[in-house]
TIDOMAR-779815 format. One record per residue (C-alpha): residue number from 1; x, y, z. Coordinates in Angstrom, 1 decimal. Each point is the difference from the previous one (the first is absolute). Layout:
<recs>
+-----+--------+--------+--------+
! pos !     px !     py !     pz !
+-----+--------+--------+--------+
! NUM !      X !      Y !      Z !
...
+-----+--------+--------+--------+
</recs>
This chain:
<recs>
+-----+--------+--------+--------+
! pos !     px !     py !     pz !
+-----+--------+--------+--------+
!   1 !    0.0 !    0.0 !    0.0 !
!   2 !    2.6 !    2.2 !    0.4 !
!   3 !    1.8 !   -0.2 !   -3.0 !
!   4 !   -3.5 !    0.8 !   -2.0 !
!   5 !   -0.2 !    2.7 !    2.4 !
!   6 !    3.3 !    1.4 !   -1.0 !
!   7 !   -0.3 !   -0.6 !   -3.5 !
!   8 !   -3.4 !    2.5 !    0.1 !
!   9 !    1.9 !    2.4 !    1.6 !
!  10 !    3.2 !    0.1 !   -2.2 !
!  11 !   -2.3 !   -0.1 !   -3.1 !
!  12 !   -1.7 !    2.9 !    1.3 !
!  13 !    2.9 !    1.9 !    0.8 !
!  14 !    1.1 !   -0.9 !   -3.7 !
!  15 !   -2.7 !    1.3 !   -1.7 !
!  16 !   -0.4 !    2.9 !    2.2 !
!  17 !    3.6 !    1.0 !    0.1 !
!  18 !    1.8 !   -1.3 !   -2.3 !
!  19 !   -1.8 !   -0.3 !   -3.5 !
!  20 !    0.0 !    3.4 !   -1.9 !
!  21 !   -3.4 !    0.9 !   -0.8 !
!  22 !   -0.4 !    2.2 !   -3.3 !
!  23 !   -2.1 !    2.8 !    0.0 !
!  24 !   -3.2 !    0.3 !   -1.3 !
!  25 !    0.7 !    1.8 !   -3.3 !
!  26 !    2.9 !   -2.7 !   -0.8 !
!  27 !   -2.7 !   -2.8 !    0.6 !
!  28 !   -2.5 !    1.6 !   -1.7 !
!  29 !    1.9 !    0.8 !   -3.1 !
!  30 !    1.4 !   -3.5 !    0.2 !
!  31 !   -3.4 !   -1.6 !    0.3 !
!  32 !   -1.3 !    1.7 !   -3.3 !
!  33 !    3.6 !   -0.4 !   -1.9 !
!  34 !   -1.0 !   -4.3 !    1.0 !
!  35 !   -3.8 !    0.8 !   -1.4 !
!  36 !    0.9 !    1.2 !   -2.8 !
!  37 !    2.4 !   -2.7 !   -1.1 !
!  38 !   -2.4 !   -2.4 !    0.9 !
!  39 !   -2.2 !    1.1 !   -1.8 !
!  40 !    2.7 !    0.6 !   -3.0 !
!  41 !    0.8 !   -3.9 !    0.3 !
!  42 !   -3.7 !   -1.3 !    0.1 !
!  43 !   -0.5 !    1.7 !   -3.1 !
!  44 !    3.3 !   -1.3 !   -2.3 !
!  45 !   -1.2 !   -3.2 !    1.5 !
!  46 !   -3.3 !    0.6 !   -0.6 !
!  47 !    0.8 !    0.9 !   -3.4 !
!  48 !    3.0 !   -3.0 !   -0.9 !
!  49 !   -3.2 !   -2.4 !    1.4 !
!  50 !   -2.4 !    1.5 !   -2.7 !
!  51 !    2.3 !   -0.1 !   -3.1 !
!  52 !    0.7 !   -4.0 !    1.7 !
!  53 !   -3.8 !   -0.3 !   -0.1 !
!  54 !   -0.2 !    0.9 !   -3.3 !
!  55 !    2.8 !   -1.6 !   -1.2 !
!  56 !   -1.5 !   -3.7 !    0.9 !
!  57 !   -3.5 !    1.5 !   -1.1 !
!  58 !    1.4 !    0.3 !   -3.3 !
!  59 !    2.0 !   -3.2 !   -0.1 !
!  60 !   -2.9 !   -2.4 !    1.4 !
!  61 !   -2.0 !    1.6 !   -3.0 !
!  62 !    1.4 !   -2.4 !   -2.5 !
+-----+--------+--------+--------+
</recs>
């Protein structure tokens, strides 16, 4: 019991005092920089799966 006990409290102390938070405007701008790549690579995959799609469309045709 101890050791779990002391484990919580050096985790807490970690995260508290150690970890470097960022502040908000860093987060923020990295949050939309990882939206909008995201979004960039559901659409070229989004795209190479359509031209794919039609690809074996057009082949199955014969």
């Amino acid at each position: 019991m101890k050791k779990l006990l002391s484990f919580f409290q050096e985790s807490y102390n970690e995260i508290t005092q150690k970890v470097f938070w960022p502040p908000y405007k860093e987060l923020q701008s990295n949050a939309y920089l990882v939206l909008i790549a995201s979004l960039i690579l559901a659409l070229v995959i989004g795209g190479i799966d359509k031209v794919f799609d039609i690809s074996v469309g057009f082949l199955y045709s014969f």
